[in-house]
C-alpha positions in Angstrom: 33.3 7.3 -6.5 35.0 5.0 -9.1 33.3 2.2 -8.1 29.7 3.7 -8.0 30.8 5.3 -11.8 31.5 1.6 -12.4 28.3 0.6 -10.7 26.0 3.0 -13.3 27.7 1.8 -16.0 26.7 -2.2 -15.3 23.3 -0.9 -14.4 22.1 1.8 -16.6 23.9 3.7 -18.3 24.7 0.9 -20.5 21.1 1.3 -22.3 22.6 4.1 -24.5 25.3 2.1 -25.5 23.4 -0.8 -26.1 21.1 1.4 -28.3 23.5 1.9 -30.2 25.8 -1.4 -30.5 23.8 -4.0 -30.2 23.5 -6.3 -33.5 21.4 -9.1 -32.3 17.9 -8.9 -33.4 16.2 -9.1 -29.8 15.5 -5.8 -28.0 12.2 -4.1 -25.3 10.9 -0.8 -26.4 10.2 1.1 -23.0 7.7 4.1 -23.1 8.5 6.4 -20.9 6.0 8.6 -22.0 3.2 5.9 -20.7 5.6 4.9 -18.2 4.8 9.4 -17.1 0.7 8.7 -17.7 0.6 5.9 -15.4 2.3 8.1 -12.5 -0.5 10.7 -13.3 -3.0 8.2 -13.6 -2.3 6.7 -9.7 -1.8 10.5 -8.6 -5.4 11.5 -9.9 -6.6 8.8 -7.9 -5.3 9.1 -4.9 -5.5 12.9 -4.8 -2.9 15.9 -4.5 -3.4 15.5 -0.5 -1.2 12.0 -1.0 2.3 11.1 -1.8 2.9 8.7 -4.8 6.5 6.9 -3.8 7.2 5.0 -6.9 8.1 2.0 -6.3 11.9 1.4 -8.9 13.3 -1.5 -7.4 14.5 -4.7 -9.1 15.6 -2.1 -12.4 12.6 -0.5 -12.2 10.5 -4.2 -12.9 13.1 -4.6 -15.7 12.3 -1.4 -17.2 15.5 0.1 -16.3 15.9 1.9 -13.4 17.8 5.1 -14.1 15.5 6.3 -17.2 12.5 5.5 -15.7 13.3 7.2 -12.2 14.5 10.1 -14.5 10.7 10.6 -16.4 8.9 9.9 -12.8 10.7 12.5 -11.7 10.4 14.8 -14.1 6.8 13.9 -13.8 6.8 15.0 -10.3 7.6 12.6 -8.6 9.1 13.3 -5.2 9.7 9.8 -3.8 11.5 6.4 -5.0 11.3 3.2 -3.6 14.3 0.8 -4.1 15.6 -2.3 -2.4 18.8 -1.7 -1.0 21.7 0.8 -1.2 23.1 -0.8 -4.6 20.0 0.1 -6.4 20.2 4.0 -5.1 23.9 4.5 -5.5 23.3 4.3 -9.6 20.2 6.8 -9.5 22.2 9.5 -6.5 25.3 9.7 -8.4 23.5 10.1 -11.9 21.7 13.4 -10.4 18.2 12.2 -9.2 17.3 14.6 -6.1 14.2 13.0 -5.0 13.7 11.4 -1.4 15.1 7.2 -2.0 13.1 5.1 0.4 15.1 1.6 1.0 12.4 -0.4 1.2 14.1 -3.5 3.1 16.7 -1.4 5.1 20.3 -1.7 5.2 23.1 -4.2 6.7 26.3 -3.5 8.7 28.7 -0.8 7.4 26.4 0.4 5.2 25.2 3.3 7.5 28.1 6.4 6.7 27.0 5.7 3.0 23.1 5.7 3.9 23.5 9.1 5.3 26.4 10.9 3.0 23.8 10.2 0.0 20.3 11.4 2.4 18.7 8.4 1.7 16.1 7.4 3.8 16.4 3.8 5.0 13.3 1.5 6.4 13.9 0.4 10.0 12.8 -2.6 12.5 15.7 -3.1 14.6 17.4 -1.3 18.0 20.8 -1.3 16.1 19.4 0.2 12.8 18.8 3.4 14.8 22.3 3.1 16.8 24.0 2.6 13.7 22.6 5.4 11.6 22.2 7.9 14.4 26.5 7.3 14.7 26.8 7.6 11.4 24.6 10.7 11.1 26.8 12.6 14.2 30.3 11.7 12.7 28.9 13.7 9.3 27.4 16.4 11.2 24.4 16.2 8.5 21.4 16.7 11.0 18.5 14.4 12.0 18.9 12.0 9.6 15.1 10.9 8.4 13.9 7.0 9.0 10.8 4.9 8.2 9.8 2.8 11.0 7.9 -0.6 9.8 5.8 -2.5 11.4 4.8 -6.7 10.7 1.3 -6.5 10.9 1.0 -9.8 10.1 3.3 -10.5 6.8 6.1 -12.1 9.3 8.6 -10.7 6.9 10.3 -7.4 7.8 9.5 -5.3 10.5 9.3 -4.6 14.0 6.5 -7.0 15.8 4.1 -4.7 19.1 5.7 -7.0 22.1 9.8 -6.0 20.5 8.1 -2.0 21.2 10.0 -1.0 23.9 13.6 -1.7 22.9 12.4 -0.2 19.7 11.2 3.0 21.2 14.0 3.0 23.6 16.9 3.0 20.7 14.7 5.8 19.2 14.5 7.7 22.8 18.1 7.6 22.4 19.3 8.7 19.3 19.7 12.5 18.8 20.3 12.8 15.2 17.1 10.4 13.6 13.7 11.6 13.0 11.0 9.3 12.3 9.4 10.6 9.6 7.6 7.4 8.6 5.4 4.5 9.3 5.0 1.6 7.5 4.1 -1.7 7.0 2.9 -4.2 4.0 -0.3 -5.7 3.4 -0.2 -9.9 2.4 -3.0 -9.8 0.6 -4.6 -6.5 -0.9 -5.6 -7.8 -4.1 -8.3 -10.8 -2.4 -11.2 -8.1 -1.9 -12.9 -9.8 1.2 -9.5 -11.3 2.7 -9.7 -10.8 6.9 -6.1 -10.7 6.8 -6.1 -7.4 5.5 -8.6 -5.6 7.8 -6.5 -8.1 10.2 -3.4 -6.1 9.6 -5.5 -2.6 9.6 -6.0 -2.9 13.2 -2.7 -4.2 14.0 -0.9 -1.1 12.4 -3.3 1.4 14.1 -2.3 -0.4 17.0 1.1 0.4 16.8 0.6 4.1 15.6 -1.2 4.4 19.0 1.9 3.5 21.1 3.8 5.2 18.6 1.8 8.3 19.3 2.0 7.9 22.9 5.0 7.8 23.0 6.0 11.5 21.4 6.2 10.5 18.1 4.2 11.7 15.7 5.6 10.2 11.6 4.3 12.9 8.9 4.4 9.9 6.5 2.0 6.8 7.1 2.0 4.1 4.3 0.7 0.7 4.1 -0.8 0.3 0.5 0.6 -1.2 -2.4 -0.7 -1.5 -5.7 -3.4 -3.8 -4.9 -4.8 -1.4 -2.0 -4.2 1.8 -4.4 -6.7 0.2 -6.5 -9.2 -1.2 -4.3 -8.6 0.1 -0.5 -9.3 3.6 0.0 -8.5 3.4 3.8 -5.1 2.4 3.4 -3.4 5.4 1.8 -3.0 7.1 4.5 0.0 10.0 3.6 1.6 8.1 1.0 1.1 5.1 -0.9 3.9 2.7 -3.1 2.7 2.2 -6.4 4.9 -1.0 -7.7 3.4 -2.5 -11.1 0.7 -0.7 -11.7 3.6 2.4 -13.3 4.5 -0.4 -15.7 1.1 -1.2 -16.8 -0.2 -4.3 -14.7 -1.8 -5.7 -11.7 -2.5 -8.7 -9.9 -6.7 -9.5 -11.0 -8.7 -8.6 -7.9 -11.0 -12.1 -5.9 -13.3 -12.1 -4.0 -14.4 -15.6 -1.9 -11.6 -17.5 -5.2 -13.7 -15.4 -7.8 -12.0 -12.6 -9.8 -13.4 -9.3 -9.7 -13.3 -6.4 -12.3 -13.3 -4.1 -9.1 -10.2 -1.3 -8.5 -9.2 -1.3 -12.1 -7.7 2.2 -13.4 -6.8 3.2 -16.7 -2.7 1.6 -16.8 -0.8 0.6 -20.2 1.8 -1.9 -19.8 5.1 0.3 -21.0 7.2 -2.5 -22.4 7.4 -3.8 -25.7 9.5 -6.9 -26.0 10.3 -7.5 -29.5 12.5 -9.7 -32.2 13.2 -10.6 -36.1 12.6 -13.8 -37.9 16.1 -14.8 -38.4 15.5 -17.7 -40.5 12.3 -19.3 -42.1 12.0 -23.1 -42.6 9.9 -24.9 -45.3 9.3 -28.4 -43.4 7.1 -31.6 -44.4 4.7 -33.6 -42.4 5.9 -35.6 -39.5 8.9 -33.3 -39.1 9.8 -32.9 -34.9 10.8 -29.8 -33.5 13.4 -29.1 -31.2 14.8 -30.6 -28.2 13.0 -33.8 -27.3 10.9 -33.4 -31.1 7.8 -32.2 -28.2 6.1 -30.4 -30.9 5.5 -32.8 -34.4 4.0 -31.2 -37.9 0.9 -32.7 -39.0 1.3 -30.8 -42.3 3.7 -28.8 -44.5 4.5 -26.0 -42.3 6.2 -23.0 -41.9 8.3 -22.1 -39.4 9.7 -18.9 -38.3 13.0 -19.4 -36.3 13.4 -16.3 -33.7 16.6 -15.4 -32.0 15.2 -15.6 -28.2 15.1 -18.0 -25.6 15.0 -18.7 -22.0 18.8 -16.9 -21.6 16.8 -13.7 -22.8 13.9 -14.4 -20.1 11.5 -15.6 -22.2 9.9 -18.4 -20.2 10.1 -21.9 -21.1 6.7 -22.6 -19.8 5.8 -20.9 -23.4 6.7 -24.5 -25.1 4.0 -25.2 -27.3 1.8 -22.6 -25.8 2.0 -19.5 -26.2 2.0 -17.1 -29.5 3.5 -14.5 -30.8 2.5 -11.4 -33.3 3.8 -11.5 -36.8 2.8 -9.7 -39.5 -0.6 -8.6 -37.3 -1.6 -12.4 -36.7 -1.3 -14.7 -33.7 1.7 -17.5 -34.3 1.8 -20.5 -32.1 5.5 -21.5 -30.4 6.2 -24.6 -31.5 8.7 -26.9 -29.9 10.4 -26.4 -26.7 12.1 -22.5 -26.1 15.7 -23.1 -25.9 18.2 -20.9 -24.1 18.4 -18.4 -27.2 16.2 -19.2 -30.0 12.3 -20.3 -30.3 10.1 -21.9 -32.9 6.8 -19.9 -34.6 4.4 -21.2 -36.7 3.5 -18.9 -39.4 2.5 -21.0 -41.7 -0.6 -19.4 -44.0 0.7 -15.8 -43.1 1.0 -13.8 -46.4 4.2 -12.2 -47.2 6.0 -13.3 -43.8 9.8 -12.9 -44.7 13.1 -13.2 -42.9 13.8 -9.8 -41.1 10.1 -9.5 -40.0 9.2 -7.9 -36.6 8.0 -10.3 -34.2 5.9 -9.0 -31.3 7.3 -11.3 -27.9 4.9 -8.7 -25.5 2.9 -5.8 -26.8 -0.1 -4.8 -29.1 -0.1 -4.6 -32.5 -4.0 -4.0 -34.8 -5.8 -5.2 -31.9 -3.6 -8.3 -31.2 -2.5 -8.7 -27.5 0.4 -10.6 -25.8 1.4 -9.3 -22.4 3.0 -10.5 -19.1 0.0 -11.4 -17.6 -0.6 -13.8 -20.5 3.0 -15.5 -19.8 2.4 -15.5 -16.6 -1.1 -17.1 -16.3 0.8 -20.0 -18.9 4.0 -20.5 -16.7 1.8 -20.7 -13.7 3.5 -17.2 -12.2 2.7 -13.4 -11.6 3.5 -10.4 -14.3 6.3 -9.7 -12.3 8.5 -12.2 -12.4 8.1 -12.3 -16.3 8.7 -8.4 -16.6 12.0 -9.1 -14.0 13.5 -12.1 -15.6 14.0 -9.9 -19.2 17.4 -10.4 -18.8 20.3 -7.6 -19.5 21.4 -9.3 -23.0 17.8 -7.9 -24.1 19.1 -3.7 -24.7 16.5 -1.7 -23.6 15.3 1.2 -26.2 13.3 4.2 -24.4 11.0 6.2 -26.7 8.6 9.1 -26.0 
């Protein structure tokens, strides 16, 4: 129990003490009350009749795990989806009671700790089951619950239709696991007239045939993502796994290579990435900027020097093009992002002064930067810019 105490403190409970310790100027404001709208936004949509498991995993998208899996479920949210055991330790031992899906399953030894916490691991393999259903007998804790997935066609995780019967076998066997799920993951749910999907559709109601025929009857069936909560009705099934979309964001929808304004909701990125000019520099013409001088004045300039770089997770792909938001106006980076500070231009904006906020991601007057943005300019997806926010950056959570 030390070490998991030890394991909240590196994870999340450090956000309060960051809050209030942290000097350097470079900090996310995290909404939790958007972060609450969102869940109510995907369980309108879906309907009452189906599940919402929101997805946490990876700190919640950066968000922070433990606060936002606190306003979910407070929210009503009676299912989180993490990675592994070391991302539901933190969120058991700080008193979240909802049901903790492990999304990729669980490795040797891990089994006693799956079950003594009721967490509810995904499963593909004979020795999952053996494993678990050992572990669930020693504690005397009951039929311990289980998420059978399936590859449909990812080639990823799960368990594939001709490795059936040892699978079915093992679950023949075991007298203390339930299967109370059925899953698998779509490759493509965001490419509207992708075969692949429909591909994968018949694959997993394949498999929930011989599943059925063979006794077994999951109460929870879930194969849709965000991309399918948004666009494929016929994949929700019981319960669907809302990922992005609670932080505001989704992948743009194609059809045939051409993007589509189809399966869009109502979603407000919850993240507000922020800094403070540190330092403002009057320079002349034909002055270079920063490493390798990439970026040259052609004028008397400006420039706003902000405490951030690529050490903080803003992307170095931003060199010389992407803005920021100061003083409600668009500033160009200038120069190459170093590993903790970047170049603005702000030249021309009245009354810009050392100590000013600087927008990084987030809205101000009209005036939008967000992940997608970054992403589309470091050739990448909004979730790898939301994820790589690293843990120097104190996350402040507001209502």
């Amino acid at each position: 129990m030390q070490l998991h105490a030890a394991i909240i403190a590196s994870m999340a409970g450090t956000a309060e003490i960051l809050n209030r310790t942290a000097t350097r100027p470079t900090w996310a404001e995290v909404s939790l009350s958007s972060l609450r709208q969102n869940f109510r936004t995907i369980q309108n949509h879906v309907g009452s009749d189906v599940t919402v498991c929101a997805v946490v995993k990876a700190n919640a998208y950066g968000h922070g795990a433990l606060e936002c899996s606190r306003a979910l479920e407070a929210e009503g949210a009676t299912w989180l989806g993490v990675t592994c055991l070391d991302e539901a330790i933190p969120l058991r031992d700080a008193g979240i009671r909802a049901n903790i899906l492990l999304m990729t399953g669980f490795w040797h030894g891990e089994e006693t700790e799956i079950a003594r916490l009721r967490l509810t691991p995904t499963v593909w393999e004979p020795w999952h089951i053996e494993s678990l259903d050992k572990a669930a007998r020693s504690l005397g804790s009951g039929p311990h619950p289980v998420h059978l997935k399936i590859d449909s066609g990812m080639g990823r995780l799960g368990v594939a239709i001709e490795a059936f019967p040892a699978m079915l076998a093992a679950i023949r066997n075991a007298k203390h696991i339930v299967v109370e799920g059925l899953s698998t993951h779509l490759a493509s749910s965001e490419v509207m007239d992708a075969p692949s999907v429909l591909e994968q559709q018949s694959r997993f109601q394949s498999a929930r045939e011989l599943i059925r025929k063979a006794g077994i009857e999951p109460k929870l069936v879930h194969m849709a993502n965000t991309g399918a909560i948004l666009s494929r009705r016929d994949t929700w099934n019981h319960m669907v796994r809302p990922g992005i979309a609670l932080y505001g964001y989704h992948l743009p929808f194609h059809r045939a290579g051409r993007e589509s304004s189809n399966g869009t909701l109502r979603l407000n990125p919850i993240l507000t990435w922020k800094t403070r000019i540190v330092s403002l520099r009057n320079l002349p013409p034909n002055q270079p900027l920063g490493y390798g001088g990439t970026h040259v004045t052609k004028a008397p300039a400006q420039i706003a020097v902000l405490p951030v770089g690529y050490a903080d997770g803003y992307n170095r792909q931003l060199s010389n093009r992407g803005r920021v938001i100061a003083r409600s106006q668009y500033a160009p980076i200038v120069g190459r992002v170093s590993m903790d500070l970047t170049l603005a231009d702000v030249t021309g904006i009245p009354g810009v002064s050392v100590g000013d906020e600087v927008i990084l991601l987030g809205s101000s007057d009209g005036l939008t930067v967000d992940a997608s943005d970054h992403a589309r300019m470091a050739n990448t997806i909004p979730y790898e810019i939301l994820c790589n926010i690293s843990k120097r950056v104190p996350r402040r959570y507001v209502s």
